[in-house]
Structures are given as structure tokens and as C-alpha cells.
C-alpha positions as CSV (number, residue, x, y, z in Angstrom):
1,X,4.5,10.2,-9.8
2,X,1.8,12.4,-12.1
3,X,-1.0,10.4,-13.5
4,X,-1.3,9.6,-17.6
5,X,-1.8,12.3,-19.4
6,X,-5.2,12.1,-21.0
7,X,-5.8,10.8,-24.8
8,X,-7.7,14.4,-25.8
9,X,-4.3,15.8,-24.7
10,X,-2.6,13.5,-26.9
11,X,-4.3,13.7,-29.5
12,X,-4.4,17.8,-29.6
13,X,-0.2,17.5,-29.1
14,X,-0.4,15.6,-32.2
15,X,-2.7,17.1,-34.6
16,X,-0.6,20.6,-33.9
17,X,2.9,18.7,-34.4
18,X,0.7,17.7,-38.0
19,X,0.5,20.9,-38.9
20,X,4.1,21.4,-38.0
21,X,4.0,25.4,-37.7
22,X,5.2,25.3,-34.6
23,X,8.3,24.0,-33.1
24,X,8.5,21.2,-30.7
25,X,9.7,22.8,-27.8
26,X,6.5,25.7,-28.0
27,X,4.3,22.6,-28.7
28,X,5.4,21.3,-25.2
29,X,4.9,25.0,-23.7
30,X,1.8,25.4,-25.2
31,X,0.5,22.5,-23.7
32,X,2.4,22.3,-20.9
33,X,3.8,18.9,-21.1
34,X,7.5,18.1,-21.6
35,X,9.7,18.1,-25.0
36,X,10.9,14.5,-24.0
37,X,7.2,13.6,-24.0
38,X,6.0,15.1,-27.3
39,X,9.1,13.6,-29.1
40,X,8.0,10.3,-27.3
41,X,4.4,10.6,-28.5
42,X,5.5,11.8,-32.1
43,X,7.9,8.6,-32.7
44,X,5.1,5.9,-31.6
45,X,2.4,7.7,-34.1
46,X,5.6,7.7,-36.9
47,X,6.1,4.3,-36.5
48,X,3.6,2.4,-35.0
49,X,0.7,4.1,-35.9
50,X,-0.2,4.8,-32.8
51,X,-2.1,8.1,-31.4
52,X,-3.4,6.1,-28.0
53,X,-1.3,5.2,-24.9
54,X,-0.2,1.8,-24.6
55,X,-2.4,-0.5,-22.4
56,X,-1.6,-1.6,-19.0
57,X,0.9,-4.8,-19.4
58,X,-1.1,-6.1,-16.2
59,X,2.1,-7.0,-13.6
60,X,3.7,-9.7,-12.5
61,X,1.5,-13.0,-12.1
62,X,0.7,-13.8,-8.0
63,X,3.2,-15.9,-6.1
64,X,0.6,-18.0,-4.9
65,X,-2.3,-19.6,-7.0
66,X,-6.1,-21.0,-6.5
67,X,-4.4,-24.6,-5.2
68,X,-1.5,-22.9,-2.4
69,X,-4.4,-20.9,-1.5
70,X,-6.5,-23.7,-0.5
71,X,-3.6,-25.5,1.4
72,X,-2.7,-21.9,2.8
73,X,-6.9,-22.0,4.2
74,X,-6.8,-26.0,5.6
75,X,-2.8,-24.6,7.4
76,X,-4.7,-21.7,9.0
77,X,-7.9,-24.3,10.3
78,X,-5.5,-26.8,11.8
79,X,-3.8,-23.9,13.8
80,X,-5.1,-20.1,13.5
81,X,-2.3,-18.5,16.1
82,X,0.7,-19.0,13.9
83,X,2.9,-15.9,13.2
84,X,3.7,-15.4,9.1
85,X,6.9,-16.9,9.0
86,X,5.4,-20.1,10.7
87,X,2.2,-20.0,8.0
88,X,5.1,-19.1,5.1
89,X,7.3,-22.1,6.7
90,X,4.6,-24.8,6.3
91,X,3.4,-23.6,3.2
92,X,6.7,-23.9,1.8
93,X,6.8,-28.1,3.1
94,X,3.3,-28.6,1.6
95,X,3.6,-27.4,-1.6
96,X,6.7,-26.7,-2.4
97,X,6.2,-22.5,-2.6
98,X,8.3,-19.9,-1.3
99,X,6.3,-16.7,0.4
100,X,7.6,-14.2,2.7
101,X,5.4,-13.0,5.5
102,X,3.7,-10.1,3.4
103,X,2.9,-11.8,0.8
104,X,1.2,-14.9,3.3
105,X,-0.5,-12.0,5.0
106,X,-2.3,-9.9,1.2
107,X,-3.1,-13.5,0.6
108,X,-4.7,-14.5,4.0
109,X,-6.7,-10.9,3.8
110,X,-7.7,-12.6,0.1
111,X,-9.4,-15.3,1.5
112,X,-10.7,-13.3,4.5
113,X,-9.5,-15.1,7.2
114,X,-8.3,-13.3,10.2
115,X,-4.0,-13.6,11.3
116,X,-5.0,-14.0,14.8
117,X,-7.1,-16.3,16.6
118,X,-8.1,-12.9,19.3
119,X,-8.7,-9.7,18.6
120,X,-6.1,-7.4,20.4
121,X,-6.5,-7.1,23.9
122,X,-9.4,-9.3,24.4
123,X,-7.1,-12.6,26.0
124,X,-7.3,-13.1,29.9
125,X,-4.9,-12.0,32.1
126,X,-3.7,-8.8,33.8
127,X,-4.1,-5.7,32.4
128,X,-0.2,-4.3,32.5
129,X,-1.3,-0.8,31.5
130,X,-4.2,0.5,33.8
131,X,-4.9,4.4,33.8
132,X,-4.7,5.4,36.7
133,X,-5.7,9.0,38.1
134,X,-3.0,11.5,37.6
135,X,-1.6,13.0,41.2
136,X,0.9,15.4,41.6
137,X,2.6,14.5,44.9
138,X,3.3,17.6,47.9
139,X,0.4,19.7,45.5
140,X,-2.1,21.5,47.9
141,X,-5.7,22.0,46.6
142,X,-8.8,22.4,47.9
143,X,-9.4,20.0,50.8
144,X,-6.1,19.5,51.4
145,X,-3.8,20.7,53.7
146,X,-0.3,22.2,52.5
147,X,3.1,21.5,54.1
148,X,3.9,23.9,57.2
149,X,7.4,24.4,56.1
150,X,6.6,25.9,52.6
151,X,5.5,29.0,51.5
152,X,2.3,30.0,49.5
């Protein structure tokens, strides 16, 4: 999606649609915006005055607020190796709101805490996916000695 268009823009689209020796349409060409948008912008000056975009309406308000938070912190000291589901589930018992797992997780990055108790790859145990040197099997190289049954 293209950003706002800026209010000198505006504001130039209008002042030529004042003068009205142009049509609409070579308005929108001479500018280079859209006919949909300078009808748009010409109805909101007529009849609400109004030469400036509206301001942002600011969203929807956040699913969980200052208090879940803080129950969300004391769930996460108790035990820090829950999945999201299992912080979401015990949320949900202790006060009563619903969160899916993204939503748990934005708000755990909020307060800065971290989703798992080890960094990745740190725990003890064996490592499953060594490197190991890269051999070609029946190759002869320098040093070794080559089949007797296959040419060179």
C-alpha cells in the first residue's frame, strides 16, 4: 500500500479545483494522483471544511492491560519454560482473559522477559548434528592409493 499523500499536495489539488479552469480528470493528471481521490478530497473540503487528512483513529485498544500484564510477569517467574499456549492457558484461569499465543508472546517481548528459560542450543546433552569432515568414498588423492581394478 502507497503512503499518504502529503498535505502541500493536497492543498495544491485543491486550490487548482478553486479556480475550477480545469477539469477534474486533468487535475488528477496534472498531479498525478487519481480522479477517485480528488473527488474524495473536494467532498470533505465542501462539506466538512476540511483541506487536512483526517488523523489517525489510533487502532484497536490491547487485549491485555497494565493488571493481566502483571499476573502474565508473576505466571512467567513461577515457571519460565512454558510454551504460549500453556502461558495463554493460565492466564485465561487467572484473570479471566482470552490471548492466543502471539498475542502472549508481543506482550511478553513488552515486558522484556525472555520465552525460554535457555538460549537455543546451550542445554546439555548430545550434540545430534556434528559436522563432520566431508569424504568422498573410493576418491584417490594425493597420499592415497587408488583401486587396482579402475582406470585413471
Amino acid at each position: 500500500m502507497a503512503g499518504a499523500y502529503s498535505a502541500d499536495l493536497r492543498e495544491r489539488v485543491l486550490l487548482v479545483c478553486a479556480r475550477g479552469r480545469l477539469s477534474r480528470a486533468k487535475i488528477a493528471a496534472l498531479f498525478q494522483v487519481a480522479e477517485s481521490t480528488v473527488y474524495r478530497w473536494l467532498q470533505a473540503w465542501r462539506s466538512e471544511g476540511r483541506g487536512e487528512a483526517k488523523p489517525h483513529a489510533g487502532g484497536p485498544a490491547p487485549r491485555l492491560d497494565e493488571a493481566a500484564l502483571a499476573k502474565l510477569a508473576a505466571i512467567v517467574a513461577e515457571a519460565n519454560d512454558l510454551t504460549l499456549a500453556e502461558y495463554a492457558a493460565r492466564l485465561l484461569e487467572r484473570t479471566g482473559v482470552t490471548a492466543s499465543g502471539p498475542t502472549v508472546c508481543r506482550a511478553l517481548q513488552k515486558l522484556q522477559l525472555p520465552r525460554k528459560k535457555d538460549a537455543p542450543g546451550a542445554g546439555a546433552g548430545p550434540a545430534r548434528h556434528r559436522r563432520r569432515p566431508c569424504r568422498v568414498a573410493g576418491r584417490a588423492g594425493p597420499g592415497r592409493a587408488a583401486a587396482a581394478d579402475l582406470p585413471r
